[in-house]
N, C-alpha and C positions, 0 to 999 in steps of 0.2 A: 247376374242378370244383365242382357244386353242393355245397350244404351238405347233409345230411339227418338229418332228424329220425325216426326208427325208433320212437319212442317212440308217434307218432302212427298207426301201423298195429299191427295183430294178426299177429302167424309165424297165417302160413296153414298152416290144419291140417293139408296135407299134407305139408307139411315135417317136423312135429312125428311123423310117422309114417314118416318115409322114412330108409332104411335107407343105407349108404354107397356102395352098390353102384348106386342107384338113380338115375334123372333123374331125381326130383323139381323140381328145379327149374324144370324147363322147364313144370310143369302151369299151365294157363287160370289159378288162380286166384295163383299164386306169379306173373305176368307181371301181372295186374291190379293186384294192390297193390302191387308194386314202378312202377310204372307212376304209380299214387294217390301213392305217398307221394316221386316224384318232381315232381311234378309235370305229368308230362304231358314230360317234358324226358330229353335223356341228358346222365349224371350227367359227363359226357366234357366233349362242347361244348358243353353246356346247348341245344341246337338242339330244338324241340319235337319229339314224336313222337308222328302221328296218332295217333288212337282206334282207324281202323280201315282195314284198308290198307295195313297198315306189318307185317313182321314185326319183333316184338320180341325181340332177343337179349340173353340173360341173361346178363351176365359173372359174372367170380368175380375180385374185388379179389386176393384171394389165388390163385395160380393152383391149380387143382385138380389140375392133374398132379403137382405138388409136395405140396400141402397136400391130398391125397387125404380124407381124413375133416372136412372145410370144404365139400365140394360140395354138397350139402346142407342146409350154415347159413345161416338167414337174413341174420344181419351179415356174410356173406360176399361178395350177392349185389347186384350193379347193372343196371340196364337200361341 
């Protein structure tokens, strides 16, 4: 598993608005910067993952059906 450094990205503002119920995480810009502050990699096999081309699916380290009120957290969230 890659390292990551979360420090170096901004929580996209939609996350900071998004409620527990919501899929926020699945919006354009929460998949861009997980994306950015991966490197372009999944956090898994480190195997790149195109720009464009590729759907990107957003996990939850912590499972969200468990951890219900995390679905929405950024330190939650890997590509």
């Amino acid at each position: 598993m890659i390292s990551i450094d979360r420090s170096r990205v901004n929580v996209p503002e939609v996350l900071k608005k998004a409620s527990q119920a919501t899929k926020r995480y699945r919006a354009k810009p929460v998949v861009q910067a997980l994306w950015e502050m991966q490197n372009g990699k999944c956090s898994y096999c480190e195997n790149r993952i195109p720009e464009e081309g590729h759907s990107k699916a957003v996990e939850h380290f912590q499972p969200k059906s468990v951890y219900k009120h995390k679905a929405n957290d950024w330190h939650n969230l890997l590509l």
